[in-house]
Each structure stands twice: as C-alpha cells, then as structure tokens.
N, C-alpha and C positions, 0 to 999 in steps of 0.2 A: 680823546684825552691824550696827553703824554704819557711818553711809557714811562717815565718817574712817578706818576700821580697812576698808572695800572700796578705797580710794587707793592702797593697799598691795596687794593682790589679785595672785598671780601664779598664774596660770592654767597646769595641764601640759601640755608641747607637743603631745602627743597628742593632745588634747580636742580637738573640732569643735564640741560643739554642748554650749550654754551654758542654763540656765533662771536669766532676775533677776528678783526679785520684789522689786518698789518701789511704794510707793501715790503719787506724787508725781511729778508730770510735770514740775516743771523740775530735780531729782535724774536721771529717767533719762536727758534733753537731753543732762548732763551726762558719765553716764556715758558716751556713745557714745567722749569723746576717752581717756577711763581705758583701755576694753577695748581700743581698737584701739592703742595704745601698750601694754600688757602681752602682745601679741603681737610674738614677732621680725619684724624685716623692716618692711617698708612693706603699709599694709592702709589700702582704701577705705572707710569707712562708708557702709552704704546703709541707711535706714530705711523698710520695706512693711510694708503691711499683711496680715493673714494672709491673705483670700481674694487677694491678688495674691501671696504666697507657693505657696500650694495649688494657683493653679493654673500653675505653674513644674512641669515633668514630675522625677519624683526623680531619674529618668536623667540626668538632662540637672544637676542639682546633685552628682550624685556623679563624673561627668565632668568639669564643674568643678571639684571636690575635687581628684581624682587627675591632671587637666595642668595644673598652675602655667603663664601664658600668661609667652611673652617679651616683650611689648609692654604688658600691662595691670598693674594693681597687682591685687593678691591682695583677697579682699573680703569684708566681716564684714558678715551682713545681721541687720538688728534687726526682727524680727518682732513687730508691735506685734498687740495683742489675742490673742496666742497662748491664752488659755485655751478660745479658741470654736475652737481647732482639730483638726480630722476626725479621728474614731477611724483611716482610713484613712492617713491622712498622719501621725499616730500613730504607728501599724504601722512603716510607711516612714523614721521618724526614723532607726531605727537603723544604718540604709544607711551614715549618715556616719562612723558613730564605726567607728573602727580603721585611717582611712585614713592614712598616714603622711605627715610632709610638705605637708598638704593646704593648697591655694589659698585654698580655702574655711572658714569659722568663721560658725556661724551660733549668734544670742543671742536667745533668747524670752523675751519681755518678757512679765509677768503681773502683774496689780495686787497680789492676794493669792492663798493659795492654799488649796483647796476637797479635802474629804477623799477626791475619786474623783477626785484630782489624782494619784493614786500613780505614774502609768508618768515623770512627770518623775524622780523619782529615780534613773533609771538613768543621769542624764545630771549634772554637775557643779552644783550648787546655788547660785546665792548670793540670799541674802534678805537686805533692808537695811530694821532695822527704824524702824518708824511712826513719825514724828516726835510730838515731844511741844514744849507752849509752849517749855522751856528748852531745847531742841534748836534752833527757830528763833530764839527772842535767842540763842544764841550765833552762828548762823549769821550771823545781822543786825549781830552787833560784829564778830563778824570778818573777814567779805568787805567790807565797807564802813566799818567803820570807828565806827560807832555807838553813844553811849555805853551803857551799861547801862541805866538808866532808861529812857531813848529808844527803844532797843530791847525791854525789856520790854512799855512801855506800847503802843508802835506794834502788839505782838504780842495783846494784850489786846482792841484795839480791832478789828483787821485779820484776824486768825484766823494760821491755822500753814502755807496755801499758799504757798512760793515763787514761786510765779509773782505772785502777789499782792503778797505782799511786796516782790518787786525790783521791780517798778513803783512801789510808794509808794514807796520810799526814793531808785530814781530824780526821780522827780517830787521829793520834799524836798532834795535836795541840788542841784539845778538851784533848787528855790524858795532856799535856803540860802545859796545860791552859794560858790565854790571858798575865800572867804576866812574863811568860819565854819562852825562843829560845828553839824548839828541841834540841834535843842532838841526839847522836848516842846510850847511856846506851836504851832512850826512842825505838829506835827502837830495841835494841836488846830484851828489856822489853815487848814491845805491836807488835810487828810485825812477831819476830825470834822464841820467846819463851812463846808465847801464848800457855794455855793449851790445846785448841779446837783448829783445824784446819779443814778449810772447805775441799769438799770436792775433790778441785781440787790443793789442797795447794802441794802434791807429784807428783801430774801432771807437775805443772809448773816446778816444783825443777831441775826435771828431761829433763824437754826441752829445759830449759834454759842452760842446763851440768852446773848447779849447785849443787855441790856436798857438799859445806856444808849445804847450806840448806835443800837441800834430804836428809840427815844423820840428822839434827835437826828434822825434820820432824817423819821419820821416828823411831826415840829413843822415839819419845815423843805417837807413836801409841802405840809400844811394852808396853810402861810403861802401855799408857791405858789397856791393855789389850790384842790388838790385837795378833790374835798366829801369830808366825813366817811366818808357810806353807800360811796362810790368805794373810800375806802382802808380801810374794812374790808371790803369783796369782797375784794380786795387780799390783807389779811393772814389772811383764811379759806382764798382759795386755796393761800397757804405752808403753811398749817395744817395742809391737805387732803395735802398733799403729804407731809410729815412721818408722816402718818400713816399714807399709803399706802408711804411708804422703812422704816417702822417693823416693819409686816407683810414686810418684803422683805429687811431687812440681816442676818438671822441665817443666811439660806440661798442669798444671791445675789451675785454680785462688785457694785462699786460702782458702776461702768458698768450693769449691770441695774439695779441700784438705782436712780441715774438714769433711767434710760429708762423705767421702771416709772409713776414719777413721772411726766413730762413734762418733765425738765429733762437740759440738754446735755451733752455728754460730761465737759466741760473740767469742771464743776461737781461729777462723780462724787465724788471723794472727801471732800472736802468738806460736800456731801451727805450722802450714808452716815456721814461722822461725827457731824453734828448730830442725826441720826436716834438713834445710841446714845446721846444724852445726855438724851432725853426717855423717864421712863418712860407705860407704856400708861395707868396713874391720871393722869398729868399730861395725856396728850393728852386724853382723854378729860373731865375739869375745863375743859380749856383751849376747847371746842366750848360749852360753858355760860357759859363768860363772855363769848365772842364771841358768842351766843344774844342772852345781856344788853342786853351793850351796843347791838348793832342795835337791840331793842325799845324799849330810851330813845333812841335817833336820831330811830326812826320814834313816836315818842309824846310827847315833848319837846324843849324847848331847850339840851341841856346843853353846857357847856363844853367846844366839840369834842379840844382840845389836852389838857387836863388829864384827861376820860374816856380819851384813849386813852395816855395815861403811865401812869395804873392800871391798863386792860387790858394792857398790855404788860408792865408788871411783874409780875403775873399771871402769864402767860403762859412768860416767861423767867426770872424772879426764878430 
C-alpha cells in the first residue's frame, strides 16, 4: 500500500504483533505516531533493536501482555532489524498472539522482504510500497509547501531519501526565508553549487547515475585542490562498490547490501537502489574508462576538469 492509504490503517484489537515493511527510514520515524494512535487507549512508543529485543526473556513479554500495569502506560515496541531475528525467537512469536486485552503490541520493522520470510505471515502484514521520484515531489509540495518544479528538480538532483530531502528543503527555506517561495535559482545556489560538499555528496551523484551532479561535484573538488589521480581513487572506489552491491542486491536486504560494500547503515537504501540501475555490461565498460583515463593522468597533461566530465558521463550517462 501507500503510506497515504497506511494513515488510514485500523489495526484488529486482537492483534499483538504487527510486521511493516518500509524501505525508508524517515516514513518508518513516522510511522511510530500512526500505530500507536490506531491503538485504543494510551500506548508508549519504545524503539530497540532486535538483539535487545531477543534478549528480553518471552516470559516475561507475555507477562507483560496479560497485566495491563496500573501505574505505566501500555507499550508498542518497534523492533528494528527484525529480519536478522532468531529462528528461536521465531518459534516463541507466537506466545503473544491471542492474548486478549494485551498491555503489550509489538511492530517488526523490516526493510523488504526475502522469500524464507514466510513464518511473518502468520502475523498481520503491512508493506508500504518503494517510493518512486513522483511520490517524493508530491511528498515535497505537500508537507512543505513547494512548488512543483522546485520540487521536482530538487528531487532530480537529491535522489528519493526523505531524510535527505527534509534537510535540503529545511536548509532552502531558512536560505529563502519566511517571506518568499523557494525557487529553483535557490537550489541551484544552496544545494548544486555549494562550495563544501560532504563527504558523500559524489557518492550519491554517482548511484543515483547522475551525471550532472557528479560532474558539479567533482569540478568544484578539482577547483579545491584535489589532484586528479586523488579523485579518481575516489570514484573507482564508488565504482568498486557498486559492483560489489551489484553481486549482492538480488539476494540480500539492503542493509547487507551496504555492509557488504563498506558503507553505512543510513546509506542502505539508497545504495541498494543505485546498484539496480547499473547493468553488469555498464559496470564492467565503466572499469575501462576509469583504466583510461588514469593512463592519460599518469602519461600526460590533460585537461584535468574537462577528462573527467567525459568519464563521468560515461560512467552515469
């Protein structure tokens, strides 16, 4: 479902224990206030992780379940990384379900789900599907207010994380200030042609197979300073990456995925989707033109900026 038509979501009083499958970490942030309001009564959100889950004895959650306390609120625990958890604690799920009444509501979070995923469905489902560009501009016009252009292009250049996204548009509307609408000059000013870029701003450019923004990106390293030979180590190690999330996104969550690589949690998704957009002929092209270009670094003079606007567009074209 969309997470517009999950707002709506009424969950049966019965139900204890919940599986959401969301690939987008500032959608599930969100979700926390959705479920514990489609729950009667008053309910504490508490967010753990699953080995601090696991090791919580089941006794002792199913004891919870069945004495509602007179003193505490009732408490909805979100189980993050639930797909790494124990065939043991597995088994033991089903302890919660049929308790009537129960204190307790527990919701496992899972990025996607994996076909030896089968024992969750014995348990209430909701999957909130993949976001797409036009899913985040609308999300972009509508919580904040952003025109359509603005929001398109913003999405164009920035990719489809939320979390990414409400930070630029934070930042543009503090640049903007309260008396004017974004513009587009604004993001090309505070977002494209910022003089500092972090440290994963050629990371994305490139997973995204955006190639104007990898080529703004990297114009503005060279300017700082960076030498040539430097920042093509740089975009071989992405390269490298890609190709090792390439071998990895058909059979592994995205968080593996990451990890596989050498890059961070927060990056997973992300990741894992720029991986689907390169096929195996492109990566594999794509090591020969980086082959290339080194050998004319290390053999002549060439126009450091302008070689790598051609390997780049190569590369991500």
């Amino acid at each position: 479902m969309k997470y517009s038509e999950f707002l709506e979501f009424h969950p049966k009083e019965a139900d204890n224990v919940f599986v959401f499958v969301c690939d987008d970490d500032f959608l599930i942030e969100e979700s926390r206030v959705i479920w514990t309001r489609s729950f009667k009564g008053t309910w504490l959100p508490e967010k753990i992780h699953i080995k601090e889950f696991e090791g919580i004895e089941m006794a002792q959650l199913v004891e919870e379940a069945r004495t509602p306390s007179l003193f505490a609120e009732s408490r909805v625990l979100f189980v993050m990384n639930s797909e790494k958890m124990s065939k043991g604690r597995i088994e033991e799920m089903s302890s919660l379900r049929g308790i009537s009444n129960s204190s307790l509501k527990v919701v496992l979070l899972f990025s996607n789900l994996r076909p030896t995923d089968d024992w969750i469905r014995k348990f209430p489902l909701v999957v909130i599907d993949s976001l797409k560009p036009a899913d985040a501009t609308r999300w972009a016009m509508e919580r904040y207010g952003i025109a359509s252009e603005v929001a398109r292009y913003l999405v164009e250049n920035v990719g489809i994380d939320l979390f990414t996204l409400h930070n630029e548009i934070e930042k543009l509307k503090t640049y903007a200030g309260p008396e004017r609408k974004v513009t587009i000059r604004d993001v090309d000013e505070l977002v494209l042609r910022s003089e500092s870029y972090s440290s994963f701003e050629l990371d994305d450019a490139i997973f995204a197979r955006n190639h104007r923004k990898a080529i703004q990106v990297a114009g503005v390293m060279l300017a700082d300073g960076v030498e040539a030979l430097q920042l093509l180590a740089r975009v071989l190690r992405i390269w490298r990456q890609i190709f090792i999330g390439k071998g990895l996104v058909s059979r592994r969550s995205a968080k593996e995925v990451a990890a596989g690589a050498g890059l961070p949690p927060f990056k997973a998704v992300e990741f894992a989707a720029g991986c689907r957009k390169y096929e195996w002929k492109e990566i594999a092209s794509g090591f020969r033109v980086l082959l290339q270009l080194d050998q004319a670094l290390k053999s002549s003079n060439p126009d450091a900026e302008a070689s790598f606007e051609v390997m780049l567009w190569k590369l991500t074209r």
